[in-house]
C-alpha positions in Angstrom: 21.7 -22.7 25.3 20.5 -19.8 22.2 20.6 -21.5 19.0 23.4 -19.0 16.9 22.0 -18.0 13.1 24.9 -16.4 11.2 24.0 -13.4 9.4 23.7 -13.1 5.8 26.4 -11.0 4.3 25.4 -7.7 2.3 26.8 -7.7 -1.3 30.3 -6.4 -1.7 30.1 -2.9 -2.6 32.3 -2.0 -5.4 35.5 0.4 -5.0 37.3 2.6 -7.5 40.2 4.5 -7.2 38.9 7.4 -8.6 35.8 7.7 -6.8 35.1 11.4 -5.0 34.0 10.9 -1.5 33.4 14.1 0.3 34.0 14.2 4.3 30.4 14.4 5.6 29.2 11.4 3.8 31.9 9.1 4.7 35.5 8.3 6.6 39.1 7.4 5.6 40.1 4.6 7.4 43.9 3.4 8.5 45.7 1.0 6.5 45.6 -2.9 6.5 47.9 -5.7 6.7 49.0 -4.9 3.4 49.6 -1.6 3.5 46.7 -0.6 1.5 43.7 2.0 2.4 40.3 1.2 2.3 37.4 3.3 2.7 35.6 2.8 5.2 31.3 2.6 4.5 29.2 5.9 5.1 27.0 5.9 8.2 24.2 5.1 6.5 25.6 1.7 4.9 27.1 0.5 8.7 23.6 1.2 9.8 22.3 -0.8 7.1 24.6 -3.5 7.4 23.4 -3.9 11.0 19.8 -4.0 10.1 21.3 -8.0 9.3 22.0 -9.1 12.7 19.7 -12.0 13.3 19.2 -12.9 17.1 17.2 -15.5 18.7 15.4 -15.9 21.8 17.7 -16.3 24.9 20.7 -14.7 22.8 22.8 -11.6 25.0 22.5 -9.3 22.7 25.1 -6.5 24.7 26.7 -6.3 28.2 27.1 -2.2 27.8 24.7 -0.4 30.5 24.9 2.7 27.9 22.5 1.0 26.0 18.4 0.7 26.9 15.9 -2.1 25.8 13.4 -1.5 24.0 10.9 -4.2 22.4 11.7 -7.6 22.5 14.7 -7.5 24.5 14.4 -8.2 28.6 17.4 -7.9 31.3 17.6 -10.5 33.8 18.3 -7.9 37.6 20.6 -7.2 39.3 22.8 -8.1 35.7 22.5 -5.7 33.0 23.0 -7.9 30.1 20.1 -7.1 27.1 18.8 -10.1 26.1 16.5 -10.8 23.2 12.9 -12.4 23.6 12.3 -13.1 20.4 13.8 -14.2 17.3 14.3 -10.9 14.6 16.8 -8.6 13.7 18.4 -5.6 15.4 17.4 -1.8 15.1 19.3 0.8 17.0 18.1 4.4 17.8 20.2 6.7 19.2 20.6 4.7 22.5 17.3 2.6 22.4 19.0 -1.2 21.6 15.6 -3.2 20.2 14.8 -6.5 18.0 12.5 -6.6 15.1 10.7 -10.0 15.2 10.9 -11.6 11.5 7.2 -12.2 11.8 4.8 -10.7 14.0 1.2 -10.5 14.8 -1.0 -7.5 14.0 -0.7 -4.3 16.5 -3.9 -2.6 16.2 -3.6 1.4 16.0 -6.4 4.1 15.8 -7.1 5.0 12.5 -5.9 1.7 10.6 -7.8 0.9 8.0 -8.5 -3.2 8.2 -9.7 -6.3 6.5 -11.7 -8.8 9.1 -13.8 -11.7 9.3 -16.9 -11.8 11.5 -16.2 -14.8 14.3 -18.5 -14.7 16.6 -22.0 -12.5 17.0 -23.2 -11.5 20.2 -26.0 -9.3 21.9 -25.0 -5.8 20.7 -21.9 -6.4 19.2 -19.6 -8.9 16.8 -16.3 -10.8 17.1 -13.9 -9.5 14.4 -10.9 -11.8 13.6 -8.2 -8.9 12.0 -5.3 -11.0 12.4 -4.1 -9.5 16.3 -3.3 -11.5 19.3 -6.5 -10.9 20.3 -10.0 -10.7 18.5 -11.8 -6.7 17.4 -14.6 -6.0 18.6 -17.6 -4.0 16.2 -20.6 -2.6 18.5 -23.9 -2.4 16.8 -23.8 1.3 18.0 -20.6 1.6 15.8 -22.3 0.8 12.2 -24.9 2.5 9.6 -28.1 0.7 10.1 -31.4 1.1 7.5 -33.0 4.3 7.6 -29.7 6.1 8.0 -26.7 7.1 10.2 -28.4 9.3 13.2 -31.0 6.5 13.8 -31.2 5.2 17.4 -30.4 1.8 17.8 -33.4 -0.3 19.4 -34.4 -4.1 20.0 -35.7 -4.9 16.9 -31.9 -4.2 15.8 -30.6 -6.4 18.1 -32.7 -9.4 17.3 -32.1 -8.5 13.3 -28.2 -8.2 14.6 -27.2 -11.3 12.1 -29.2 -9.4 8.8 -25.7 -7.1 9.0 -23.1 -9.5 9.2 -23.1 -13.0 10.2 -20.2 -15.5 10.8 -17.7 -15.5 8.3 -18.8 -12.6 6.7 -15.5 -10.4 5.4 -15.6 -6.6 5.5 -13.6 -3.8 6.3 -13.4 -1.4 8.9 -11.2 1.5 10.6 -10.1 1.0 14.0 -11.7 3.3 16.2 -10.5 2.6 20.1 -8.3 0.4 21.7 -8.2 -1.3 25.4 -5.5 -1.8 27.8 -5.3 -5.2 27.0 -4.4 -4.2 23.1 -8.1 -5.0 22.2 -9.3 -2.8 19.4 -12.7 -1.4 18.8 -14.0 -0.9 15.0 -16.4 1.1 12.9 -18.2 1.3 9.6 -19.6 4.7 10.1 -18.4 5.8 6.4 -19.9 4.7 2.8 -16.3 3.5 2.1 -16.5 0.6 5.2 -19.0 -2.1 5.2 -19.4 -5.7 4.0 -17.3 -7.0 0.7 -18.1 -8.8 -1.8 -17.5 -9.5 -5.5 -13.9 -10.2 -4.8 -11.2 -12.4 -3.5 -9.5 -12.4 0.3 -6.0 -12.9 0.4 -3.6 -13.1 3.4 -0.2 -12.1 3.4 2.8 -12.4 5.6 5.6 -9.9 6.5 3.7 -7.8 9.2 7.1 -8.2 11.1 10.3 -8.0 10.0 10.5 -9.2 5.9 8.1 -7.6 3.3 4.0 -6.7 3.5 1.2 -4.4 3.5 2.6 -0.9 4.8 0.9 2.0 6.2 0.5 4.7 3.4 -1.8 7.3 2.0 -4.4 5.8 0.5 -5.5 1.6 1.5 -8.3 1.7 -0.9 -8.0 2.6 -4.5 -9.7 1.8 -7.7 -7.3 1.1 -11.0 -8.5 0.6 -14.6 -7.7 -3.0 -15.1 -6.1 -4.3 -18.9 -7.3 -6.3 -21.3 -11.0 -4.6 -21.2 -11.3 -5.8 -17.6 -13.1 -2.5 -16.4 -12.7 -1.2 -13.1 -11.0 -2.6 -9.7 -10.8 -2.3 -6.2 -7.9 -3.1 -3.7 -8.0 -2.8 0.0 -4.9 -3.4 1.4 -5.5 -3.9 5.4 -2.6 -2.9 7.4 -3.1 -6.1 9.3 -2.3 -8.0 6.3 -5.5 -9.0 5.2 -6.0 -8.2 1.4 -9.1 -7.6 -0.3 -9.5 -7.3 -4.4 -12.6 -7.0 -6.1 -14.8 -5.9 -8.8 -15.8 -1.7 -8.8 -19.3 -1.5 -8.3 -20.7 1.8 -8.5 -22.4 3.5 -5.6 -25.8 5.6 -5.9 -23.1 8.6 -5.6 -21.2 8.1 -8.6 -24.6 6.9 -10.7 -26.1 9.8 -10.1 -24.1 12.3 -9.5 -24.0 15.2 -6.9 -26.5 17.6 -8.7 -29.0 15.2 -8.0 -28.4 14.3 -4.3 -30.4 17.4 -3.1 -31.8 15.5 -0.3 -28.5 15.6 1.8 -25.9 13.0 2.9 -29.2 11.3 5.3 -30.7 9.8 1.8 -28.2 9.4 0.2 -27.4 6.6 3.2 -30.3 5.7 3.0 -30.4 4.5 -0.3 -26.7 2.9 -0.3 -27.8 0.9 3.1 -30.2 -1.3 0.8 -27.7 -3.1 -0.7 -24.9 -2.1 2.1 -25.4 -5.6 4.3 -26.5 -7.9 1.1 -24.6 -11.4 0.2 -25.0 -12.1 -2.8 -22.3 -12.0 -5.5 -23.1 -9.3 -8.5 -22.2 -11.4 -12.0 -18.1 -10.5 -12.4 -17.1 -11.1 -16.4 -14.1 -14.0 -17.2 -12.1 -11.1 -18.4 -11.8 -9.2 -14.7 -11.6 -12.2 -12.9 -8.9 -12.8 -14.6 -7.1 -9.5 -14.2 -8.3 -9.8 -10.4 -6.4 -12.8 -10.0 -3.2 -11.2 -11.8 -3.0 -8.5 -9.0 -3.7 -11.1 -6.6 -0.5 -12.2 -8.5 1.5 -9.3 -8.3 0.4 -8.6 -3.9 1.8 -12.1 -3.2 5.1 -12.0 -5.6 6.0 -8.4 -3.2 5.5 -10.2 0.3 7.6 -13.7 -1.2 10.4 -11.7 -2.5 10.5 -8.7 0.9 9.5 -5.7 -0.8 6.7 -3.5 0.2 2.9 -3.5 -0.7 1.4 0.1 -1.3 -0.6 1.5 -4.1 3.1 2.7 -5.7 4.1 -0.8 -5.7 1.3 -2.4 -6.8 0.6 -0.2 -9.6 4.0 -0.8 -11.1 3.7 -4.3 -10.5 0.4 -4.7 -12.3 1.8 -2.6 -15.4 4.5 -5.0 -15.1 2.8 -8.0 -15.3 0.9 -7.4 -18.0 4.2 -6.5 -20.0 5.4 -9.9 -18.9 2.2 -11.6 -20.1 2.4 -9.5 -23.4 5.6 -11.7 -24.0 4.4 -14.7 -22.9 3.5 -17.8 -25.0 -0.3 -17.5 -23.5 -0.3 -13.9 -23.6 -3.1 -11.8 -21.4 -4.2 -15.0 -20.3 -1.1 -16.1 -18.4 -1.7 -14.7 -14.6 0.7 -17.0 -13.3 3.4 -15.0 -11.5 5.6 -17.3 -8.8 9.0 -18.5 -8.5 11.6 -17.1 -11.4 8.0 -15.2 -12.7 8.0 -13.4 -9.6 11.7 -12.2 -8.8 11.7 -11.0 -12.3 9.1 -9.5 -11.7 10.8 -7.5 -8.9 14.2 -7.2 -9.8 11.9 -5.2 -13.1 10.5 -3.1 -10.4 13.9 -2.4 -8.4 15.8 -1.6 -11.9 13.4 1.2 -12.2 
């Protein structure tokens, strides 16, 4: 027997009698009981409104044949009851009747940028944990390697295969292929990709139905931290996996382009020297500090549903640091859960 979850209810939306309602963006309704008319919500609000139907696995979610299942819904033959497989929330389109599920693994896609964790290392390739139902796989073939991007591959590189990455080395990659089986294949065939370090790893939630790292323009962005911090990177992984860390400046920004006349060969050649290294560069107190603030601000957006982008983060970083500006501890206070963090949001939302 399904297990029945009552819905939240929206918040009331206030009337007036004098407010102008044109007929393309909403309807007049018939009278009530009482004899008074009510409008009825736009289109847009009734399809909000049933973006809050919660059903759980096992629940008949319609006995209408009009309507076709999409993901996470089965019938049961020769009945045509849609029934939901998992527990999430309803999304209509058009016709196509399908649930949401309120948390979700990772679905790899070509072209998502990721955050993963070597698992395993094998003959020509590595076992990439990036948070799927399955583990990536990154071919040897698939990297840059010493003495730049065109070299073949050849034994030596296989029996060096653990100089790259070994277990439970982080880095970040862009999916480049996927299987049948909803396998993905990586790379880290660009100067931007490769091993991290000089950061934190964070994981967040909300991949599924609440809050989390969205797909956007840009993953990977540097910001000028406060509080004479210097410079930061973030690397939001669509999968959820978070990356922040200090900016360390390649051979390309030191030197410029003027004097990179040798082509983009040496110039990979002289990044891959300290590409596959593990060891931590000295980080100052003062942008660990601000690193763990925008650590701060990622996971106060996934606990409270709202998105994670570079819009959202930037506005939430300038935000903290007003809030810590007003704070007994001043820059020093980083600490940004429970009533820190919805207000917080409700500043960015007000905006």
């Amino acid at each position: 027997m399904p297990i029945t979850i009552a819905p939240p209810k929206p918040p009331p939306r206030p009337q007036r009698a004098d407010d102008d309602v044109s007929d393309s963006d909403s309807d007049i309704g018939g009278a009530d009981l009482d004899g008074d008319f009510r409008m009825r919500p736009a289109k847009r609000a009734r399809h909000n409104d049933e973006a809050y139907d919660i059903v759980t696995p096992g629940e008949v979610i319609t006995d209408d044949p009009q309507w076709m299942r999409g993901h996470g819904t089965y019938t049961l033959p020769p009945s045509t009851s849609i029934i939901s497989s998992v527990a999430g929330t309803q999304t209509k389109t058009n016709k196509l009747l399908s649930v949401r599920p309120l948390r979700a693994r990772y679905t790899p896609e070509v072209g998502d940028l990721v955050v993963g964790r070597i698992i395993e290392v094998q003959a020509r390739r590595w076992r990439v944990d990036v948070g799927s139902t399955q583990l990536a796989s990154l071919p040897l073939s698939a990297i840059n390697l010493p003495g730049g991007i065109l070299r073949r591959r050849t034994d030596t590189d296989e029996l060096q295969i653990r100089t790259f990455f070994a277990e439970g080395d982080l880095l970040v990659a862009e999916v480049q292929q996927l299987f049948s089986d909803g396998s993905a294949v990586l790379h880290t065939r660009s100067l931007k990709y490769g091993k991290l370090r000089n950061g934190i790893f964070t994981s967040v939630s909300g991949t599924g139905g609440g809050g989390g790292v969205v797909r956007s323009r840009r993953q990977v962005w540097t910001l000028e931290a406060a509080n004479g911090a210097g410079a930061i990177d973030v690397v939001l992984g669509v999968n959820g996996y978070v990356w922040i860390s200090k900016h360390v400046e390649t051979p390309a920004e030191g030197a410029g382009v003027e004097k990179n006349t040798a082509g983009i060969t040496n110039l990979e050649e002289s990044v891959s020297a300290t590409m596959y290294s593990s060891q931590n560069d000295p980080i100052p107190v003062e942008t660990m500090r601000e690193i763990a603030r925008v650590r701060g601000v990622i996971t106060a957006l996934v606990e409270n549903g709202m998105r994670v982008d570079e819009d959202m983060v930037m506005r939430g970083y300038a935000e903290a640091c007003e809030i810590a500006l007003h704070s007994g501890d001043g820059p020093e206070d980083v600490y940004l859960g429970g009533e820190r963090g919805e207000q917080l949001v409700a500043a960015l939302i007000a905006v």
